[in-house]
Each structure stands twice: as C-alpha cells, then as structure tokens.
C-alpha positions in Angstrom: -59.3 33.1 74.0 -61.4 35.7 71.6 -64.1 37.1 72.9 -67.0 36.1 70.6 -68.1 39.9 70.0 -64.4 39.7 68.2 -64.3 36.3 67.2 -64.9 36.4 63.0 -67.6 34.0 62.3 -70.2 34.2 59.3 -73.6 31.8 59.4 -74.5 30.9 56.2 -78.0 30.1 55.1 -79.7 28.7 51.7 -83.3 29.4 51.4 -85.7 28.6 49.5 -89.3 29.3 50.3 -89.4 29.2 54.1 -90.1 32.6 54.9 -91.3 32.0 58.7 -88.7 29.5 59.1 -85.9 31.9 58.1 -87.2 34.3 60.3 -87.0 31.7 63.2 -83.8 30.8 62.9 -82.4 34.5 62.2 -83.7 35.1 65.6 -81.7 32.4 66.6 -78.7 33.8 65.5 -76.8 37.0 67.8 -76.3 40.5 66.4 -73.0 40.1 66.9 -72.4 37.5 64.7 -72.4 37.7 60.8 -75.4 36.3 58.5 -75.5 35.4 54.8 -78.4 34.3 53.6 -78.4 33.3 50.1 -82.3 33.1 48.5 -82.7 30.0 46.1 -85.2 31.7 43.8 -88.1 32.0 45.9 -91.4 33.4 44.9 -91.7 36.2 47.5 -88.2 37.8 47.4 -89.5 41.2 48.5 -90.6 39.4 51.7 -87.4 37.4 52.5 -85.5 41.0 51.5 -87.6 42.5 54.5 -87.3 40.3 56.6 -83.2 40.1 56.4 -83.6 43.9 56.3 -85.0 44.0 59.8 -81.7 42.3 61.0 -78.3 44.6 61.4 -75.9 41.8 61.3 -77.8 39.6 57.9 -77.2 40.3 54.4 -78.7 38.6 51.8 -77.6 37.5 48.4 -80.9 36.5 45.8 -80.7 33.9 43.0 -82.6 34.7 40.2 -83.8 30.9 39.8 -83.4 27.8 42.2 -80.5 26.0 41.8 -80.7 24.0 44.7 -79.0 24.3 48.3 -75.6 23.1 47.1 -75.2 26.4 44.8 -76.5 28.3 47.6 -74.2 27.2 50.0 -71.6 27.9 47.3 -72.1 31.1 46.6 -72.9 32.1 50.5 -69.2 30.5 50.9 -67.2 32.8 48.4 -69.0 35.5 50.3 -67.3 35.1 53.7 -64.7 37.1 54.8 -64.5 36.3 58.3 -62.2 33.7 60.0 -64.7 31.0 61.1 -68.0 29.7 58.7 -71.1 27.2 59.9 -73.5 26.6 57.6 -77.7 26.4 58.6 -80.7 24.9 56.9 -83.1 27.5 57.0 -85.8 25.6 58.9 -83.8 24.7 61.8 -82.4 26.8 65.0 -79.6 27.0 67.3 -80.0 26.8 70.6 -80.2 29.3 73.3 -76.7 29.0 74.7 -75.0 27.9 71.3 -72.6 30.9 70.5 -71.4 30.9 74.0 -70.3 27.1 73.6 -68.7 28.2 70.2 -66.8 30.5 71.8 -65.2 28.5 74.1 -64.7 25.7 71.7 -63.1 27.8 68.9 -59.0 26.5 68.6 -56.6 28.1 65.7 -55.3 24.7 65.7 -58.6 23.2 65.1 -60.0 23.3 61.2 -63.3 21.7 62.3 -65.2 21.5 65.1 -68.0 19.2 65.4 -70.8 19.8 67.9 -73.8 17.0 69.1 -76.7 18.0 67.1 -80.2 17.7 69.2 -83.6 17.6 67.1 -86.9 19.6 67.6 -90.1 19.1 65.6 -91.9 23.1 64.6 -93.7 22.7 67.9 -90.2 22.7 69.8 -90.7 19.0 71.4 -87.5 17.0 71.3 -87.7 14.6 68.0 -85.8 11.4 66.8 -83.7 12.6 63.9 -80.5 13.1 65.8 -80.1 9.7 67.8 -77.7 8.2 64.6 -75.3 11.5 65.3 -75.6 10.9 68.4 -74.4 7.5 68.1 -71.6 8.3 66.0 -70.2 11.1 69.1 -70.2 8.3 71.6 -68.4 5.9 69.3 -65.6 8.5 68.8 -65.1 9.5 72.5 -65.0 5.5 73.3 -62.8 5.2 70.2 -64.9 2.1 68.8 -64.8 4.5 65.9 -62.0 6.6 64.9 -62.8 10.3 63.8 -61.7 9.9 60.9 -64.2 6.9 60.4 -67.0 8.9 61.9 -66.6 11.8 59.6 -67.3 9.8 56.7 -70.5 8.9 58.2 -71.5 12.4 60.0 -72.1 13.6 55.9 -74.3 16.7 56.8 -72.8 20.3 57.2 -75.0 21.9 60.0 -73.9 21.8 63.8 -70.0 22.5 62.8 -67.8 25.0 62.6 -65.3 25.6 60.2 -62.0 27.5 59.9 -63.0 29.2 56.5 -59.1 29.2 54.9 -59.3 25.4 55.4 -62.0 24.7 53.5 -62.7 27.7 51.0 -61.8 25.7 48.1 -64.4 22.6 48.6 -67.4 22.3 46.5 -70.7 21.7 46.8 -72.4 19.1 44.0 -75.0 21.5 41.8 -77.6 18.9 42.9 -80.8 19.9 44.6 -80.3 17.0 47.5 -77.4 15.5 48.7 -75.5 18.2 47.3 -73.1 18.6 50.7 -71.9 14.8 50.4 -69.1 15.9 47.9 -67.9 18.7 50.2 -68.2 16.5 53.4 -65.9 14.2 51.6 -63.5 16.7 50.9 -63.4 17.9 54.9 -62.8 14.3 56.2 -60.3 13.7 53.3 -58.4 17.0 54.1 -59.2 18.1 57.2 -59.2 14.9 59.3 -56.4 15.6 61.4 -57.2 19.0 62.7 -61.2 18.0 64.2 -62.4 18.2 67.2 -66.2 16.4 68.6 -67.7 18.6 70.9 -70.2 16.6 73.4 -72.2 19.6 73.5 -75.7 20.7 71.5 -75.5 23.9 69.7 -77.9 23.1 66.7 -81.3 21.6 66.7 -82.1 19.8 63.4 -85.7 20.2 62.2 -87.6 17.1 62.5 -90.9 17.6 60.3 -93.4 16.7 57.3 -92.0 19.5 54.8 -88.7 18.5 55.6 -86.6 18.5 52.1 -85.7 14.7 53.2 -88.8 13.7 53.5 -89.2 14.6 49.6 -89.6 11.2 47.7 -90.1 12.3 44.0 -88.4 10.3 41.2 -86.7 13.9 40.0 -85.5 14.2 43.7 -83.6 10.6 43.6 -82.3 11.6 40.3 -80.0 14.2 41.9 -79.7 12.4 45.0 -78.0 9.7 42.4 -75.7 11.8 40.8 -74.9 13.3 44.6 -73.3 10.1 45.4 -72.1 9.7 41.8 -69.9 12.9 42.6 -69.2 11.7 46.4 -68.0 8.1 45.4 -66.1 9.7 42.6 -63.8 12.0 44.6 -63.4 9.5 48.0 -62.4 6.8 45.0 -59.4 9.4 43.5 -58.6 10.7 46.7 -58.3 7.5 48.9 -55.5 4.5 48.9 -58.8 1.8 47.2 -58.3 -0.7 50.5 -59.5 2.2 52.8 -62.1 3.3 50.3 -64.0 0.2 50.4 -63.6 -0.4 54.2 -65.2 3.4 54.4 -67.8 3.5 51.4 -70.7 0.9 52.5 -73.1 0.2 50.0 -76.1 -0.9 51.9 -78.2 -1.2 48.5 -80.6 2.0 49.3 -79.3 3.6 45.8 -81.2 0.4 44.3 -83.8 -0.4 46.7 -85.6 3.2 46.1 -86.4 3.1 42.5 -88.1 0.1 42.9 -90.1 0.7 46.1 -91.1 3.8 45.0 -91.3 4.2 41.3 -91.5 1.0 40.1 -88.4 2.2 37.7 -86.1 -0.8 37.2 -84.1 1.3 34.6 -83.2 3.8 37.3 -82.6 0.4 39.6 -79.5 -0.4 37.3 -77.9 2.6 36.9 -77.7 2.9 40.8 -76.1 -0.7 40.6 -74.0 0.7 37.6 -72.4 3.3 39.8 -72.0 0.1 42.8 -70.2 -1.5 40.3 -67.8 1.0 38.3 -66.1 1.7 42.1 -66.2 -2.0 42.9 -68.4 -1.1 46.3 -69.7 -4.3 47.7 -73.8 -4.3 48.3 -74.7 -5.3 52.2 -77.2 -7.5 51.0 -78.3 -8.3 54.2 -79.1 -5.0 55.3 -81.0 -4.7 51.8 -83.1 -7.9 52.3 -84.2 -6.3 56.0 -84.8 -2.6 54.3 -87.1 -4.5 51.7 -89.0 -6.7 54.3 -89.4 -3.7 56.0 -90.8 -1.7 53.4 -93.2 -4.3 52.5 -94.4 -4.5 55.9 -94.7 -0.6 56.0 -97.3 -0.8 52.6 -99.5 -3.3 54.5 
C-alpha cells in the first residue's frame, strides 16, 4: 500500500463564480495532494488567481468565457498527469479524515471507487440531499441491486475516485447541467467490472438555495434536455436494447417540467420525442404522483 504523500492523485475543480466557496473547499483539500481548478469565465479572475496562488499544491487553468462545468471538467481532465483523478463541485467539501480513507481504499485492480457521500448545508448542519445515495450503497452491499445497476443510477461524479488511464478518454456533454450524465454512462458501461462501494463518507455534497440544481430557468432545462439527449444516445449504442430499457426509466420528469414550469407545451413534446425515438417506456404512475404533487406544492 502507497503512502498517500506518494500516492498520484489530482482533484479537479470547475468554477464558476464561487469565490468563498472555492476557497472553502481548497482548504479542504491537503498540500500533499494535487489541485486543478479550471475557472468557467468568472468575473473576478484576478481574485480566484489569488486565491489558488496562496495554495502550493493548486494550479489553475482560466476560461476566457463560461462554457459550463462539463467543458471544465474536460479540460481539468486532459490536464492530469497523475495516476488517480476525483472530481469536486466547487461549493462543496471533503471531510476532515477523507484522504486518509482514500488512501487505504486505493486498489490498482480497482478503476473506480465509490465512496458514501454525506450532505451539509453552508452552515455545516447535516442536510437531506444524500439519503437517495445512500440508499443506492445499501442496496449494493445487500445485493437487492447489482453494482452495475446502481451505477446507472449514482449519475454524479463527486465522492469517487478514479484510476485516470481508465477513464481519460470519456467525455463530458458541453451542456451547462447535466453535463456528467454522458461520462457517468461511459464509467458504468466500461468500467463496471473493476468498482468498488466504499461504506465510508469522504465528500459532503452542498445542500443550499444557490445550488446550480436548484436553477429552474427554461434555458437551464434546455441543456438539461439535450444532457439526456447525449446520455440516452450513447447507453442505447453501447447496450444489448433488453438491458437498456430494463436500466433507462423514464419516470416522465423530461415532460412534466416544461409544463409545470414554463407553461411550454412545445418543449413538452420534444422531451416526449426523445422518450420515443429510444422506445423508453414513461412510469406513468410515478408521473401522475410528481404532478399531484406539484399541484399541491402551488397551493
């Protein structure tokens, strides 16, 4: 077993106007591991170059203009030369004893390894946002779910580490949300046979107002669209169709938006559009109780 002081492992972080944030989480991080943060275009570069500049083991890469945190991630990722890569939002934080449970976690036979995130709001009290990952890790370890199952619904890149050879080829969709759907696809496709789930919590997921998931803007549901255009497309091409459609669920939320939200029935059908072109059957069910609930929310 590596020490982790020789153990080659690069944290890579898109950011985009979180100055404070960034400078939490950097402070999260140990000198002794390596930092990219790549900037998204924000308006105070000067500041985020200070701050990054006040940190030994951080370098920082700046993006003329946003292009969103997929292009971030993707440019952080051609960057890394070391052996091991996680990737961090910038407005959340690992916790105290994380790189120490890295350490002894870390396996050349393992490509991924996927750790039990926790969730914090900015005031540091435990939040809500991590109870469905949760779910997923007790699932696995009583094998109600296979892991290959769970990765398909464990989407998100934070709180995992990867052996950067295995997946330094993926991409990222060049959309402004949803943009690691695509490469999370490409990790359970490829990689499924060599992860491990770690019942342990290195990574605390941000749980607040600001939060880019909390973003509801028409613009915002445009990308998140052609996200799953891109994620549906490669799971279709890379999967025998039977375990596509057992794996793909399409609980309607693609169609439901729009029309809560926006009123936009136009938008509405090209989300059933996309349903339709990879034959993925609507839970119609679970779209009746999203819309009842969503009705009871605007009274």
């Amino acid at each position: 077993m590596k020490s982790m002081k020789s153990l080659d492992l690069t944290v890579v972080i898109p950011h985009h106007n979180r100055p404070t944030l960034l400078l939490r989480l950097l402070h999260t991080i140990p000198p002794h591991v390596s930092v990219i943060v790549v900037d998204d275009g924000s308006d105070d570069v000067e500041l985020i170059e200070s701050y990054c500049a006040s940190f030994d083991n951080v370098w920082l890469i700046p993006l003329l203009k946003a292009q969103g945190a997929g292009v971030a991630r993707q440019v952080g990722l051609e960057h890394v030369k070391t052996t091991y890569v996680m990737f961090a939002d910038s407005d959340d934080v690992f916790l105290s004893d994380a790189f120490d449970i890295i350490e002894k976690a870390c396996d050349e036979s393992v490509e991924v390894l996927i750790f039990k995130p926790t969730s914090m709001d900015l005031e540091g009290q435990l939040a809500k946002r991590h109870l469905m990952h949760h779910a997923l890790f007790e699932e696995v370890h009583a094998k109600t779910l296979t892991s290959f199952e769970a990765l398909f619904k464990f989407k998100e890149v934070w709180s995992k580490v990867y052996q950067t050879k295995a997946i330094q080829n993926f991409m990222f969709s060049k959309t402004f949300v949803g943009n690691d759907l695509l490469f999370s696809a490409q990790v359970a496709i490829h990689c499924h046979e060599h992860v491990r789930w770690v019942n342990e919590c290195v990574y605390a997921i941000s749980d607040h107002e600001d939060a880019i998931s909390y973003e509801h803007t028409k613009e915002r549901y445009k990308h998140r669209l052609q996200a799953n255009a891109d994620y549906y497309d490669y799971c279709f091409t890379h999967l025998p169709k039977s375990t596509f459609h057992q794996l793909i669920d399409g609980n309607g939320v693609l169609i439901l938006w729009p029309l809560i939200k926006f009123k936009d029935i136009s938008l509405t059908l090209q989300a059933y559009q996309l349903y339709s072109k990879y034959g993925i059957k609507i839970n119609y069910k679970a779209l009746l109780k999203r819309v009842v609930k969503a009705q009871n929310q605007a009274h």
